[in-house]
N, C-alpha and C positions, 0 to 999 in steps of 0.2 A: 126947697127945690123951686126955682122959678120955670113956670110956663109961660110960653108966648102961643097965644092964638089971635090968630087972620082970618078974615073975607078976604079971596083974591079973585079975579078972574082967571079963569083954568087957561086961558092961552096965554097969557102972561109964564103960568111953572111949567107950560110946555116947550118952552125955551130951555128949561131949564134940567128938566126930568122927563122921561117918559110916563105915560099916564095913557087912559084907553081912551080910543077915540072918542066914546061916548059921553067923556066929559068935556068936551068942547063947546062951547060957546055957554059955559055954563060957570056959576060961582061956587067956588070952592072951600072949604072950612080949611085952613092947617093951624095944627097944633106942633108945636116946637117942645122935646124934653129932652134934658140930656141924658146923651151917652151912654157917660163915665161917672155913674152914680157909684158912690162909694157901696162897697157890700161890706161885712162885718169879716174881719180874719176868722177862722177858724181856727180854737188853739187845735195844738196837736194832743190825741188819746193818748192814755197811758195804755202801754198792753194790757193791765189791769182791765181799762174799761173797755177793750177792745173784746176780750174775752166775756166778759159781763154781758153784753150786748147780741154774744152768741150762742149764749145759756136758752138751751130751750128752741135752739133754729133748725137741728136734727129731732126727731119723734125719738121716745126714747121704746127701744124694742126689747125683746128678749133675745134678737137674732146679735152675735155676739160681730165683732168688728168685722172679720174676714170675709162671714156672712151678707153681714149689709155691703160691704163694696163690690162683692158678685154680683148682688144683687143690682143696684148702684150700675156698675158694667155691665149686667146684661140691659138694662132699661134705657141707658142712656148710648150704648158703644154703637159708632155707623156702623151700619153691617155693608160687608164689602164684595 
């Protein structure tokens, strides 16, 4: 990745950009990085490990399904 860094004078990039008053009549550092740095693709999960990954993200209870989702409902539902 190439960087470019500058001393400028700040009324020079106040042509250019807005910037705060308070850096007027003052020298400025800019640092230059691109963009459009590549990122890594993400493959796609298999449902396999999509499932694997949510082993263990519900507490496991003795209150049986119908149970936790009332409960589930009553904690989370707006009341209206």
């Amino acid at each position: 990745m190439e960087v470019i860094r500058k001393f400028i004078d700040a009324n020079s990039l106040m042509s250019i950009m807005t910037l705060p008053e308070t850096f007027r009549n003052q020298k400025l550092e800019v640092i230059v990085l691109p963009a459009d740095e590549q990122t890594p693709v993400k493959q796609e999960e298999s449902t396999q490990d999509i499932v694997q990954s949510l082993i263990g993200a519900i507490p496991h209870t003795s209150l049986s399904l119908k149970e936790l989702r009332n409960e589930r409902l009553e904690k989370y539902e707006a009341p209206y």
